[in-house]
C-alpha positions in Angstrom: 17.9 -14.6 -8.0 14.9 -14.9 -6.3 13.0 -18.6 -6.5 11.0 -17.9 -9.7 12.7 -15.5 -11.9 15.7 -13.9 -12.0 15.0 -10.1 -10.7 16.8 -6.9 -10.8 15.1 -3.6 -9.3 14.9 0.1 -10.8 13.8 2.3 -8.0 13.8 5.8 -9.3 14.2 8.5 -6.8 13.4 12.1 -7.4 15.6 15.1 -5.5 12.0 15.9 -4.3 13.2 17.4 -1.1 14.9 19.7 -3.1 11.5 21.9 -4.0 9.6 20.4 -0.7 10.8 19.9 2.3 9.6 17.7 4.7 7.1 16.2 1.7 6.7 12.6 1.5 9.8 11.7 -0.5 12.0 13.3 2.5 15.0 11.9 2.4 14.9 9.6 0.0 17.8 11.4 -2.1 20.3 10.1 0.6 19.5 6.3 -0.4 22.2 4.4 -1.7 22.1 4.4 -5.4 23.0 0.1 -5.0 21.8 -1.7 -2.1 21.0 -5.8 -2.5 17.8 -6.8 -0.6 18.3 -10.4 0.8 19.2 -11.5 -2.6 17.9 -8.8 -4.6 19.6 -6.0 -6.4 18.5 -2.4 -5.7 19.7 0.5 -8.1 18.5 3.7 -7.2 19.0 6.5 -10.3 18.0 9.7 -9.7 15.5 11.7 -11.8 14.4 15.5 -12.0 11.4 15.4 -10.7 9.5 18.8 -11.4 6.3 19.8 -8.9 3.0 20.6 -11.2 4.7 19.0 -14.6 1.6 16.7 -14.4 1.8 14.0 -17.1 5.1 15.7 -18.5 6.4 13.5 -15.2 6.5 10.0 -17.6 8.5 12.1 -20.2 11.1 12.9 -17.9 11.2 9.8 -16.4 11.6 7.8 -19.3 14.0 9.9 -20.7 15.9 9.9 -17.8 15.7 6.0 -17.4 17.0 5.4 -20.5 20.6 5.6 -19.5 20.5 3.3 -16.3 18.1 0.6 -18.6 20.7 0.6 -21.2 23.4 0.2 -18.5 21.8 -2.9 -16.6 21.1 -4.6 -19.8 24.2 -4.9 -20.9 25.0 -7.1 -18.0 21.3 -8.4 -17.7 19.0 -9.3 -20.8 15.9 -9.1 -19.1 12.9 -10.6 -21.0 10.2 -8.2 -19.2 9.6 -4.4 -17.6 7.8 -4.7 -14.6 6.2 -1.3 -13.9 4.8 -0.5 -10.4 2.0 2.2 -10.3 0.6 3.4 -13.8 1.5 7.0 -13.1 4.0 7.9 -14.4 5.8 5.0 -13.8 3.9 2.8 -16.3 3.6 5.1 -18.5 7.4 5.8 -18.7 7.4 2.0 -19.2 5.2 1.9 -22.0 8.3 4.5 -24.0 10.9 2.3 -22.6 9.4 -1.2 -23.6 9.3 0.3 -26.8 12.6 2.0 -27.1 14.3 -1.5 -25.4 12.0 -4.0 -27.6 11.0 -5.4 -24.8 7.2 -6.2 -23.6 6.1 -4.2 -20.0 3.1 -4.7 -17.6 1.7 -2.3 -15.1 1.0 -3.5 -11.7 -2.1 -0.3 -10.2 -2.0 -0.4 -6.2 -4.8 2.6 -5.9 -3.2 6.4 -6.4 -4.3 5.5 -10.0 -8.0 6.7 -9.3 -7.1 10.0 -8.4 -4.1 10.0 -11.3 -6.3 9.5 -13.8 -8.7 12.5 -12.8 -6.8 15.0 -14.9 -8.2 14.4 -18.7 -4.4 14.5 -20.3 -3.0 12.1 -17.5 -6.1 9.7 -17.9 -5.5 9.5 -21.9 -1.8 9.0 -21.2 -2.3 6.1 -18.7 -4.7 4.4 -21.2 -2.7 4.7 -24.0 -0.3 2.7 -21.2 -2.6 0.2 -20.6 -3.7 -0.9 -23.7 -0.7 -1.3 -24.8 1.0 -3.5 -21.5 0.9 -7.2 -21.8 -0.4 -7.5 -18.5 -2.4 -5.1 -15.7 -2.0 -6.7 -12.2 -4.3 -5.1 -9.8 -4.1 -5.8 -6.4 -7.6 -5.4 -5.6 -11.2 -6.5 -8.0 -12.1 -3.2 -7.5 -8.8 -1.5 -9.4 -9.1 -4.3 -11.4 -12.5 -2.7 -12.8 -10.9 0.4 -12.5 -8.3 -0.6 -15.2 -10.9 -1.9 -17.7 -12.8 1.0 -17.8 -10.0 2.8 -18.5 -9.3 1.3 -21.1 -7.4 -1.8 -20.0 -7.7 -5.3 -22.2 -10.3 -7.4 -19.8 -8.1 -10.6 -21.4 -4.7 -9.2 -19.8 -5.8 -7.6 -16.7 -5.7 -9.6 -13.7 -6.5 -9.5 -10.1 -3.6 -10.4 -7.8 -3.8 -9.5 -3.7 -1.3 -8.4 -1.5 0.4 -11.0 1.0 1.3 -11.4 4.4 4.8 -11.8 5.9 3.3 -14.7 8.1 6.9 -14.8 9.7 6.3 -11.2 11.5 2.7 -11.2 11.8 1.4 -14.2 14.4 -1.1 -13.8 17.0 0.9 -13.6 20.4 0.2 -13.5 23.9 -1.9 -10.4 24.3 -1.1 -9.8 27.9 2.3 -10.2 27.7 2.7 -7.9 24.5 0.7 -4.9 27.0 2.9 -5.3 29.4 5.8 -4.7 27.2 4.3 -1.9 25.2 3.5 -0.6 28.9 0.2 -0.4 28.0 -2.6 0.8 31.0 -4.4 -2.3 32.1 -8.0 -2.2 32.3 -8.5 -0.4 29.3 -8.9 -1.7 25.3 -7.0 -0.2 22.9 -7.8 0.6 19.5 -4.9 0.4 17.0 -3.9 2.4 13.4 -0.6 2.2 12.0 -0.2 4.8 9.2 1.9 7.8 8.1 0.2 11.1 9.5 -1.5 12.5 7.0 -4.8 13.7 6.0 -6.3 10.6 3.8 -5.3 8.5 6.2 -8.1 9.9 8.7 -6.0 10.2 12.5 -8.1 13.2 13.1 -11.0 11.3 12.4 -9.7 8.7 14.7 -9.1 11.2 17.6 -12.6 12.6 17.3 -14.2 8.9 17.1 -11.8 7.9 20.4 -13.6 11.8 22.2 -16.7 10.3 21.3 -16.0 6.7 22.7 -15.4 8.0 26.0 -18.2 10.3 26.5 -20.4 7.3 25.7 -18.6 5.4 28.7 -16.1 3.4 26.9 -12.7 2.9 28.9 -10.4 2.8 25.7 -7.3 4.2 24.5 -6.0 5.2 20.9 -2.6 4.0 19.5 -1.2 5.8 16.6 1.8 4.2 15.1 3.2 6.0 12.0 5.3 8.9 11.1 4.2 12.4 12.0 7.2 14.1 10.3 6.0 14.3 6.7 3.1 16.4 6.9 3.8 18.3 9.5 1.2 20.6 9.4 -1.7 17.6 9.7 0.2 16.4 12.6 0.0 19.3 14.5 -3.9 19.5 13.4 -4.0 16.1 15.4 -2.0 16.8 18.2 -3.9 20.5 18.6 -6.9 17.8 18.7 -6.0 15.8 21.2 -5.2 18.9 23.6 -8.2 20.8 23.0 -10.3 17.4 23.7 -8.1 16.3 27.1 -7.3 13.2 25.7 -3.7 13.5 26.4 -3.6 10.0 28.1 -5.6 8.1 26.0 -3.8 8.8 22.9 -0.3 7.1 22.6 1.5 8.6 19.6 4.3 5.8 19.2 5.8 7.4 15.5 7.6 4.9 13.4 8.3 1.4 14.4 9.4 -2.1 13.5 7.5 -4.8 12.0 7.6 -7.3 14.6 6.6 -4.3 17.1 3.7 -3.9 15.5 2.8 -7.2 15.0 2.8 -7.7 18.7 0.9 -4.6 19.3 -1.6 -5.5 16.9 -2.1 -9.1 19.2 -2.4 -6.5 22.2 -5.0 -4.4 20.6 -8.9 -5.0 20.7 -9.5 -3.1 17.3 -7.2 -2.0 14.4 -8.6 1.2 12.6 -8.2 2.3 8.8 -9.9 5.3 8.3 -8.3 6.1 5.0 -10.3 7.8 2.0 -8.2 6.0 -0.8 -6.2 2.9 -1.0 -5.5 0.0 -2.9 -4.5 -3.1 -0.8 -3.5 -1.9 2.8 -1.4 -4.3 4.0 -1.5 -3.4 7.1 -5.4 -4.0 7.7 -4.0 -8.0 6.4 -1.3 -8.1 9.2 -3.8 -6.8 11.5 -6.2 -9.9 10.6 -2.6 -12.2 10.6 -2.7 -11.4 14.6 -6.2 -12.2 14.6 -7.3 -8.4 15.1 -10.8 -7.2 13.8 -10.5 -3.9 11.6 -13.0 -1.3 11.1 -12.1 -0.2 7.8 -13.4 2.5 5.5 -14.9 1.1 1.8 -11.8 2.0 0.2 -9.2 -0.4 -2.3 -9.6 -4.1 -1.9 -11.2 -3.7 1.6 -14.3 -5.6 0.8 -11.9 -8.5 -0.4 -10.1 -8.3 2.9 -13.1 -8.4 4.7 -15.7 -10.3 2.9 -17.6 -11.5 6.2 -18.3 -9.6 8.8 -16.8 -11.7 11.2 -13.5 -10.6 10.1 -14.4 -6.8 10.9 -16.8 -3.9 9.6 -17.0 -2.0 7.1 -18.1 2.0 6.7 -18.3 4.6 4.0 -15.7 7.2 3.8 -15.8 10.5 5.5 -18.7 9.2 7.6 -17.5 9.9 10.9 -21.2 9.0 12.8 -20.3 5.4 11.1 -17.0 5.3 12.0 -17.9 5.9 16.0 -20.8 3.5 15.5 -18.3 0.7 14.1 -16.0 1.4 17.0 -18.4 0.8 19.7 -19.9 -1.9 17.9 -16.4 -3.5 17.5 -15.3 -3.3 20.8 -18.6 -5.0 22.3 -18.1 -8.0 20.1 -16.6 -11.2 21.2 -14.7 -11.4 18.1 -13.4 -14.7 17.4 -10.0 -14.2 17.1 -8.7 -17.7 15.7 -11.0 -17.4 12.3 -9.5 -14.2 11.7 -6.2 -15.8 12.1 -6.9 -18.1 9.8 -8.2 -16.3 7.2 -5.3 -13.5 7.4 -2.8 -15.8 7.4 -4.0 -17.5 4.3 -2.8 -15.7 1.6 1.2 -15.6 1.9 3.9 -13.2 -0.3 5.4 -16.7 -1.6 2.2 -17.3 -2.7 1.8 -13.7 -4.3 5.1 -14.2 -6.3 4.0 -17.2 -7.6 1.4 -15.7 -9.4 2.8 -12.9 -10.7 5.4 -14.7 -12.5 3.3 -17.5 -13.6 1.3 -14.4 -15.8 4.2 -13.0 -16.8 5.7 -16.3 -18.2 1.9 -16.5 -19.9 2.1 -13.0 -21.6 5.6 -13.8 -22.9 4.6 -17.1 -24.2 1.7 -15.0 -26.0 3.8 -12.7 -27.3 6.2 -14.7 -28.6 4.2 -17.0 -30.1 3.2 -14.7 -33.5 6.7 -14.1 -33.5 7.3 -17.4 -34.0 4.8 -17.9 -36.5 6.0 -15.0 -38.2 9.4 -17.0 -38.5 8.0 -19.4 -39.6 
């Protein structure tokens, strides 16, 4: 029970690794198939996901949710389907809302751009949105994205990301170098991604060769996993080598929320230099430890950063932009308590909030020509 509605969770997870190793859904078979999250309730079904099916992928899925639905609502009548990501998640909805009589929405958080490329897949995830009681979009931008696909402009909504404000504080920068071990003297730009090839660490690693030719005493930090693409990660590693930037680049893999947080109050920068997302949250929890981000135009970057005294903004793939940013970043005397302020102002109790306060609206707008009806 969570302090608004009364949630349960349908994760699917595909035996992905079965077909590709190493791929981004490593591991993710050896889940538990019911795990409770604080007070939330987790069940994990597995599906047979099958490489290159394209749009076939809702099919299965909502064939193969069917079962585990029926299951959970016997001993939960839930009044809504929640569907996260349009592909094929939301469109598997759209079946099941039908099949369970029940009304869905679709929340789109940015793969849906490049989803809907292929004609078939676009039609399909129309067909889904027309017909979902609610689009929530984390971002104005995917929110435009959803009405021109064909998305009701009176149901789709624009609803941003959080911030855990509870892990992400400013903190004592010198303190949190010293315990990262961190070489004094220098600055330190920060990214904090998986490795791989959208999300631009090469890009980073040339930007950071560039840097110091031009005289800039400044590291690179990349925190993130470099197991699931391991063929991009060697690309960057071979990178570093051939450049000599051995010591300047401190490849820290996967870690902890509050370790990043206090990294991101050590750094002088954070760095997205993604080409596609849809809300990264982690460019918000850089700005919750009052760190400046050069970002790439991507998702709902130019909501996050709608001044530039919050950070800068450059196209994608622009790597000339990208090293300009940098340097221009790291000569600024950012002030660090505005971007405090503004990153901590949007909270994930405040996110919830509105969610559920739509969804309450489109079931009282459903319901009501029922009623009529009845009547």
């Amino acid at each position: 029970m969570t302090g608004y509605a009364e949630v349960r969770v349908l994760a699917p997870v595909p035996l992905f690794a079965i077909w590709k190793p190493g791929g981004v859904w490593e591991g993710l078979h050896k889940l538990p198939p019911l795990e409770r999250d604080g007070g939330l309730e987790v069940r994990r079904p597995r599906w047979g996901y099958m490489p290159g099916a394209g749009v076939l992928h809702s099919i299965l899925l909502f064939l193969q949710m069917i079962g585990p639905l029926r299951r959970l609502r016997r001993e939960f009548d839930f009044d809504l389907i929640d569907a996260h990501f349009a592909h094929p998640e939301g469109i598997a909805a759209a079946f099941l809302s039908h099949w369970m009589r029940r009304p869905f929405t679709i929340t789109i958080r940015g793969c849906e751009v490049d989803h809907a490329k292929p004609l078939l897949r676009r039609c399909a995830m129309r067909w889904a949105m027309k017909r979902a009681v609610r689009v929530i979009a984390v971002s104005a931008r995917l929110s435009r994205f959803a009405i021109s696909l064909g998305a009701d402009p009176s149901r789709t909504i624009t609803v941003p990301n959080g911030v855990d404000t509870a892990v992400f504080y400013p903190q004592d920068r010198e303190e949190c170098r010293r315990r990262h071990a961190l070489p004094p003297g220098r600055k330190f730009i920060l990214s904090a991604a998986v490795w791989m090839p959208l999300k631009g660490q090469l890009s980073m690693v040339r930007a950071l060769r560039r840097l110091i030719g031009l005289g800039y005493a400044v590291d690179l930090v990349l925190a993130g996993n470099q197991h699931q693409f391991p063929g991009y990660a060697d690309l960057v590693l071979a990178e570093i080598a051939a450049s000599g930037l051995q010591a300047h680049v401190h490849c820290l893999g996967h870690i902890a929320p509050e370790l990043l947080a206090e990294l991101m109050s050590a750094a002088d920068v954070f760095c997205l230099a993604s080409n596609r997302e849809g809300w990264p949250n982690v460019v918000h929890e850089a700005q919750a430890c009052g760190l400046p981000s050069v970002s790439t135009d991507v998702g709902g970057i130019p909501d996050m950063i709608p001044d530039p005294s919050y950070g800068i903004i450059v196209p994608i793939d622009d790597q000339t932009a990208l090293e300009g940013a940098l340097a221009r970043a790291l000569d600024t005397a950012w002030d660090r308590e505005a971007i405090v302020r503004w990153g901590r102002a949007r909270s994930w109790d405040q996110v919830g909030q509105e969610v559920v306060r739509e969804m309450k609206t489109a079931l009282d707008e459903v319901a009501a020509p029922a009623e009529r009806g009845g009547r």
